[in-house]
C-alpha positions as semicolon CSV with decimal commas, in nm:
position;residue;x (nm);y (nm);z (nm)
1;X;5,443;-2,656;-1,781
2;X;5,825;-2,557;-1,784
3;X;5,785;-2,360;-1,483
4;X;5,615;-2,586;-1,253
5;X;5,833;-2,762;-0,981
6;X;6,148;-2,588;-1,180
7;X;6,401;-2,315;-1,013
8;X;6,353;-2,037;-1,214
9;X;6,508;-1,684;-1,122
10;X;6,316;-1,407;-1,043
11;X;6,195;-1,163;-1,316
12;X;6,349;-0,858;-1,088
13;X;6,655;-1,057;-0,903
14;X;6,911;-0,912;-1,136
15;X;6,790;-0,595;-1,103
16;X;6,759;-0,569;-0,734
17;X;7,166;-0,730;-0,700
18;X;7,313;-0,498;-0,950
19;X;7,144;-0,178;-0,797
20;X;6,946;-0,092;-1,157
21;X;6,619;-0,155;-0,971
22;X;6,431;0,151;-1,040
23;X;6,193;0,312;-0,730
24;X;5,972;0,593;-0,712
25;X;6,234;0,821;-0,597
26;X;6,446;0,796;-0,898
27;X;6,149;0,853;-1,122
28;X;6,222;1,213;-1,283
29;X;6,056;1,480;-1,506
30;X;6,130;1,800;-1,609
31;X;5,973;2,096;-1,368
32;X;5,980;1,909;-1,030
33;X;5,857;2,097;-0,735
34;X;5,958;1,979;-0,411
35;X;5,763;1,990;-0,077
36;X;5,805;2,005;0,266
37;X;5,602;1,974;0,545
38;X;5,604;2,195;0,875
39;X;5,564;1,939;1,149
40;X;5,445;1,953;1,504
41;X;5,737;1,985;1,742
42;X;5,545;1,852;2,046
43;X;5,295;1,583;2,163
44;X;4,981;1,774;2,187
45;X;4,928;2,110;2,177
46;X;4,691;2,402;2,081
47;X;4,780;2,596;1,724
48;X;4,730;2,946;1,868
49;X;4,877;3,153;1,589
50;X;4,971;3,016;1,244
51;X;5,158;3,320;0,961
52;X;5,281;3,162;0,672
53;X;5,309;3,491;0,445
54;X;5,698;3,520;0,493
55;X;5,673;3,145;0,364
56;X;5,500;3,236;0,063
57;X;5,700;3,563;-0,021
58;X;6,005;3,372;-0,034
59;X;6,185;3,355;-0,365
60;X;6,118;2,990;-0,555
61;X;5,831;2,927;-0,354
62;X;5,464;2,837;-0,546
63;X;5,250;2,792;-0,302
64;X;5,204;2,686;0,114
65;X;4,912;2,493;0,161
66;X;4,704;2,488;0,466
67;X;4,399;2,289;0,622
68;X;4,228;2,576;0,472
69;X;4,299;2,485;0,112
70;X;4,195;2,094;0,180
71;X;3,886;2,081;0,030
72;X;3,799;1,726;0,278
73;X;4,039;1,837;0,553
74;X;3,894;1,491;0,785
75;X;3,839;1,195;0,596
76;X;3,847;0,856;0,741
77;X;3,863;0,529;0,513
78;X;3,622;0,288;0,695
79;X;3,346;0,587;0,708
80;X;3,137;0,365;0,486
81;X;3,156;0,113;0,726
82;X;2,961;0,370;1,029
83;X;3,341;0,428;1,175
84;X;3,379;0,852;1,143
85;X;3,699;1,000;1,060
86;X;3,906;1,112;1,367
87;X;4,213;1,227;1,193
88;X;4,298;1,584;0,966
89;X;4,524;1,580;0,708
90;X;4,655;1,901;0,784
91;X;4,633;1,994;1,164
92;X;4,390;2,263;1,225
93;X;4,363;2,404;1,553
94;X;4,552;2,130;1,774
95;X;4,802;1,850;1,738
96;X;4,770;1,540;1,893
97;X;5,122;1,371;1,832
98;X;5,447;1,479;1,736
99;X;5,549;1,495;1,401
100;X;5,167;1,574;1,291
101;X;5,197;1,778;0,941
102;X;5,040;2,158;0,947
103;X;5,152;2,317;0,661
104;X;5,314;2,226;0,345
105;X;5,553;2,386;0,081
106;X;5,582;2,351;-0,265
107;X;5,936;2,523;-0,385
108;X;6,166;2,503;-0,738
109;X;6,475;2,329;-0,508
110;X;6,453;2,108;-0,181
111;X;6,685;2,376;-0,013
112;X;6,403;2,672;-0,071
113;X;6,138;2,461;0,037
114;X;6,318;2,344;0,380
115;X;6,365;2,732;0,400
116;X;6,024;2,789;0,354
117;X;5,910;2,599;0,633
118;X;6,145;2,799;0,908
119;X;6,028;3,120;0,807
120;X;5,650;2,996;0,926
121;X;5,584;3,148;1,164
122;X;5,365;2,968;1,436
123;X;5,273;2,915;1,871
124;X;5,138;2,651;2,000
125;X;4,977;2,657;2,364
126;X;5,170;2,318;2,512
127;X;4,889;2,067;2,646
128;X;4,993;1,767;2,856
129;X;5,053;1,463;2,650
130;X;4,896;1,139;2,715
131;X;5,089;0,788;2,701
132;X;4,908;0,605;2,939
133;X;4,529;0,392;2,768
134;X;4,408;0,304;3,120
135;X;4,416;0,701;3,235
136;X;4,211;0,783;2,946
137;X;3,937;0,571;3,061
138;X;3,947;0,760;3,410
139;X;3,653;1,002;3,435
140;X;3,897;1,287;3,477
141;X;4,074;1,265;3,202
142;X;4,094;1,556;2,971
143;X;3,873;1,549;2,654
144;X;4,113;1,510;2,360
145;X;3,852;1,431;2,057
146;X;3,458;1,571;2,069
147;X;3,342;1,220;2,188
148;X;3,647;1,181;2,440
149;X;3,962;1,026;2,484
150;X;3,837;0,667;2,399
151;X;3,740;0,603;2,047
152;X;3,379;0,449;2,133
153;X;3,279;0,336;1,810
154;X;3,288;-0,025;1,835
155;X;2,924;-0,122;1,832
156;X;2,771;-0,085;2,190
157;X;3,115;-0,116;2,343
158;X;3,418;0,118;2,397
159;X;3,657;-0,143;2,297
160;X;3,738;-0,440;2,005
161;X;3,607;-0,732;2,127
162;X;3,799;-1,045;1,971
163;X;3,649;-1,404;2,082
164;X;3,774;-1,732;1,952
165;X;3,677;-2,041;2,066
166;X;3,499;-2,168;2,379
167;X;3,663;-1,904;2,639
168;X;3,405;-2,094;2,958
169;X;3,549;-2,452;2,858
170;X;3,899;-2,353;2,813
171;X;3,853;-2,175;3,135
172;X;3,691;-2,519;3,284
173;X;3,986;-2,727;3,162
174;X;4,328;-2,580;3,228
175;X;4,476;-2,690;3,458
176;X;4,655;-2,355;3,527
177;X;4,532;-1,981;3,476
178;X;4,808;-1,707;3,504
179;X;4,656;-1,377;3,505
180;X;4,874;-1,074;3,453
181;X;4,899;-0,751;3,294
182;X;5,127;-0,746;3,001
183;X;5,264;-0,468;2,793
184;X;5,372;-0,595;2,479
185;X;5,722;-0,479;2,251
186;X;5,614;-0,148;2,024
187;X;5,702;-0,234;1,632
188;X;5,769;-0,011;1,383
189;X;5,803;-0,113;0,998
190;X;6,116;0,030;0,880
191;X;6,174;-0,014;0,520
192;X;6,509;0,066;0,367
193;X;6,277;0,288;0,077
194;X;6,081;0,564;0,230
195;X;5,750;0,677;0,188
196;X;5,750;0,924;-0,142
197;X;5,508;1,042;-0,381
198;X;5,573;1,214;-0,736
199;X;5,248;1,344;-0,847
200;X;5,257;1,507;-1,231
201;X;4,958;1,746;-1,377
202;X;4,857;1,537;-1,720
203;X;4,731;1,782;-2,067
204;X;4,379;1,619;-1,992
205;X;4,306;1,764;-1,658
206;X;4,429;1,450;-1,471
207;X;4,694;1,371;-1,243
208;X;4,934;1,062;-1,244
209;X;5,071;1,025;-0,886
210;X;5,385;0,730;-0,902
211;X;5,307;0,613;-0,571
212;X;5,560;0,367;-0,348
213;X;5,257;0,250;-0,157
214;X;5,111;-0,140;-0,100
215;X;4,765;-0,149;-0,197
216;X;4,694;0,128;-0,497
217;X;4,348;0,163;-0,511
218;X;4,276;0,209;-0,183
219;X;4,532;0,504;-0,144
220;X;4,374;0,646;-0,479
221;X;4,055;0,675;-0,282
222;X;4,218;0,841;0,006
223;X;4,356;1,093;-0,222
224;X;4,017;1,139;-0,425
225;X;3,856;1,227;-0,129
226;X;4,046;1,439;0,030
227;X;4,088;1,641;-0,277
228;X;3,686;1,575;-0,349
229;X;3,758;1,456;-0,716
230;X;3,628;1,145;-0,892
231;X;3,814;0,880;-0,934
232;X;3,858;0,882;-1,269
233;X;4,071;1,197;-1,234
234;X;4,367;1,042;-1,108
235;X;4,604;0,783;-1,199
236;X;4,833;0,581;-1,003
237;X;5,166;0,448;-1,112
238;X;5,265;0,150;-0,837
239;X;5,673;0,130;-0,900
240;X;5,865;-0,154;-0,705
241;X;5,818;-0,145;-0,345
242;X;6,128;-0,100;-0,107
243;X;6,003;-0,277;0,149
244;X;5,710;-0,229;0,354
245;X;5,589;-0,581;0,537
246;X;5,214;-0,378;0,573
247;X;5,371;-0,027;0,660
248;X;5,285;0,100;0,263
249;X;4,942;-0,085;0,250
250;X;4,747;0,117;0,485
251;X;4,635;0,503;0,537
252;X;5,004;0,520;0,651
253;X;5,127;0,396;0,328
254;X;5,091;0,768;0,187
255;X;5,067;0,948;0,521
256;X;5,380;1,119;0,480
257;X;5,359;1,215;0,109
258;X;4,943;1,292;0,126
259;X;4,982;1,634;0,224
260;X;5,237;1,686;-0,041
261;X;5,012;1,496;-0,266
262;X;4,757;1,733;-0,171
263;X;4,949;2,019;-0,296
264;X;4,955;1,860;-0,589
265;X;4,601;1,894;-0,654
266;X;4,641;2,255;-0,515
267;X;4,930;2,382;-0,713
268;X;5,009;2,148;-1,036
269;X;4,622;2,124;-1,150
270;X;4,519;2,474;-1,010
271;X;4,557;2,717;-1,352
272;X;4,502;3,073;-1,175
273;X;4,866;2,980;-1,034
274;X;5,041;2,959;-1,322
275;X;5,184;2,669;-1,532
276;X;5,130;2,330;-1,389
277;X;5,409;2,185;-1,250
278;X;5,512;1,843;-1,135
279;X;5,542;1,812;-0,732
280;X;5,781;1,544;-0,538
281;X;5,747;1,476;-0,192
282;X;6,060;1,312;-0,057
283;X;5,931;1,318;0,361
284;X;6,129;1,185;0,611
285;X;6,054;0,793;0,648
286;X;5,899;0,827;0,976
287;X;5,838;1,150;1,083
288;X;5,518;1,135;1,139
289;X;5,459;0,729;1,174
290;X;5,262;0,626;1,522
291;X;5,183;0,246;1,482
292;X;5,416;0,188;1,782
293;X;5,091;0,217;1,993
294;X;5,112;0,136;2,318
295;X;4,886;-0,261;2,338
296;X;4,815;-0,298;2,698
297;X;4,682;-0,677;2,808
298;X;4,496;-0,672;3,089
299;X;4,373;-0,986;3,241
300;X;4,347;-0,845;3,617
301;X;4,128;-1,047;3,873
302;X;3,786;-0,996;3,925
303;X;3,844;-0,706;4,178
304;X;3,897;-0,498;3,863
305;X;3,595;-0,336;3,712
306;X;3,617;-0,562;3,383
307;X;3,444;-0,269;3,122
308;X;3,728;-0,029;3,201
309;X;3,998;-0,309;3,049
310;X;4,074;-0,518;2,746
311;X;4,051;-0,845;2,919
312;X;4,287;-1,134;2,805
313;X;4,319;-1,484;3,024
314;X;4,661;-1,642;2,989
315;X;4,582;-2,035;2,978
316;X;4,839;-2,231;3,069
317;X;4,749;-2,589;3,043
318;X;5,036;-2,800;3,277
319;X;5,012;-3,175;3,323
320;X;4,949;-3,245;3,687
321;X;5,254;-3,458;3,733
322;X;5,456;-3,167;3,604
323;X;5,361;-2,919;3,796
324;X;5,272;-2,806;4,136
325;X;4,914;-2,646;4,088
326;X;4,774;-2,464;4,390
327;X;4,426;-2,557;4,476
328;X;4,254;-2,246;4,330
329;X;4,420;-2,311;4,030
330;X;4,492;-1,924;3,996
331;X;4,860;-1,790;3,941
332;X;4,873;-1,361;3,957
333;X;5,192;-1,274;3,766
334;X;5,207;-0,860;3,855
């Protein structure tokens, strides 16, 4: 009972001050591999050719894994709850955003493996790019996945529905409604540690991946099934986390190290490729992040067909004797 209501320090404070704090990117073993991912230079676009032979005839390099060599290329984490997968690991014949991984290298130095990713060579057939949520819901608007360029699979809907409270009473009793469409800031998580993976081939057939991510068993089963193993058949080592504030607990916790991760399972565990080596992935922090999606908050009158919008009434309850309240009790703010 020492510990209750007392100031203790923390177990890792020292640590952390001094700099002796050790993160998955200082973890090291003998026989690294490093990777590096070929990344989509545009927003969306068609993947028209893709050669990767001058890639893999490069001195120092072990492998360059494709889509092709993903045994579950499309996997989606909530597919047990009825929501498919709309995502590849490795782009196959389009991107859809900038950044988007295609290929990745496995190479003896960082330097070989950056220079294994120029010498792909690959065209892409530009598309236009899309930024806009309310011109995907035109009936125009180019197809971008097989069901369309709204994700429809919210129930009967084509859109989350959130409801709290009595919305027709609160409606009933304000004294004010302002009604406006409102485009809120774009975040980003940005971590001083970046996302990084070390994944090492054990003598038992398994692999231990030291992982920097948030929430360990869920990116274990992301891994697993991408890679089609059982569980059982990998282990994850969860070092201190550099940050994250939710950016390391979701799918995009490994995003930028899964593909390396992936040629982990390809290279370090496959035996017809030689002796099994440990792979790093050491990916930029965010090149290939998108949770700055664009939120639009669309509470437009009546006049506006309400299933094309996510509908949100501002309520802005005033006292009468503070405030001049027009009859209708309607404020538009454009």
């Amino acid at each position: 009972m020492k510990a209750v209501g007392a100031r203790l320090p923390r177990y890792d404070g020292v640590a952390h001050v001094t700099g002796r704090t050790t993160y998955v990117d200082d973890v090291r073993i003998r026989g690294i591999l490093w990777t590096k991912a070929l990344r989509s230079p545009h927003h969306h676009a068609a993947i028209t050719r893709l050669d990767a032979s001058k890639a893999e005839a490069l001195p120092g390099v072990h492998a360059v894994v494709t889509h092709e060599d993903v045994p579950k290329n499309v996997y989606g984490h909530l597919e047990a709850l009825g929501i498919p997968a709309d995502e590849p690991l490795l782009a196959e014949n389009d991107v859809r955003y900038k950044g988007q991984p295609i290929a990745v290298v496995a190479a003896g130095d960082e330097d070989t493996a950056r220079e294994a990713v120029e010498l792909i060579e690959i065209e892409y057939e530009e598309r236009p790019a899309f930024f806009e949520i309310r011109k995907a819901l035109d009936p125009d608007w180019p197809q971008i996945h097989q069901w369309g360029p709204v994700y429809p699979h919210f129930g009967p809907h084509n859109h989350r529905r959130v409801r709290k409270g009595n919305v027709d009473r609160a409606f009933d009793e304000a004294d004010v409604i302002v009604e406006g469409v409102y485009r809120p800031q774009a975040i980003e998580h940005c971590p001083l540690e970046p996302q990084t993976a070390l994944a090492v081939p054990e003598a038992d057939g398994r692999l231990t991946i030291y992982s920097c991510t948030q929430a360990m068993y869920f990116s274990m089963g992301v891994v697993a099934a991408h890679l089609e193993w059982p569980l059982n058949k990998l282990k994850f080592v969860g070092g201190t986390v550099g940050g994250g504030f939710g950016g390391k607990v979701d799918r995009d916790d490994l995003r930028p190290a899964r593909p390396q991760v992936q040629a982990a399972g390809e290279v370090a565990m496959d035996a017809g490729r030689g002796v099994p080596r440990v792979l790093h992935a050491r990916p930029v922090a965010h090149g290939d992040r998108r949770r700055p999606h664009e939120r639009r908050l669309d509470p437009r009158p009546s006049d506006v067909d309400a299933s094309r919008l996510w509908r949100l009434r501002a309520l802005l309850a005033l006292r009468r004797d503070q405030a001049r309240v027009p009859s209708h009790r309607r404020v538009h703010d454009p």
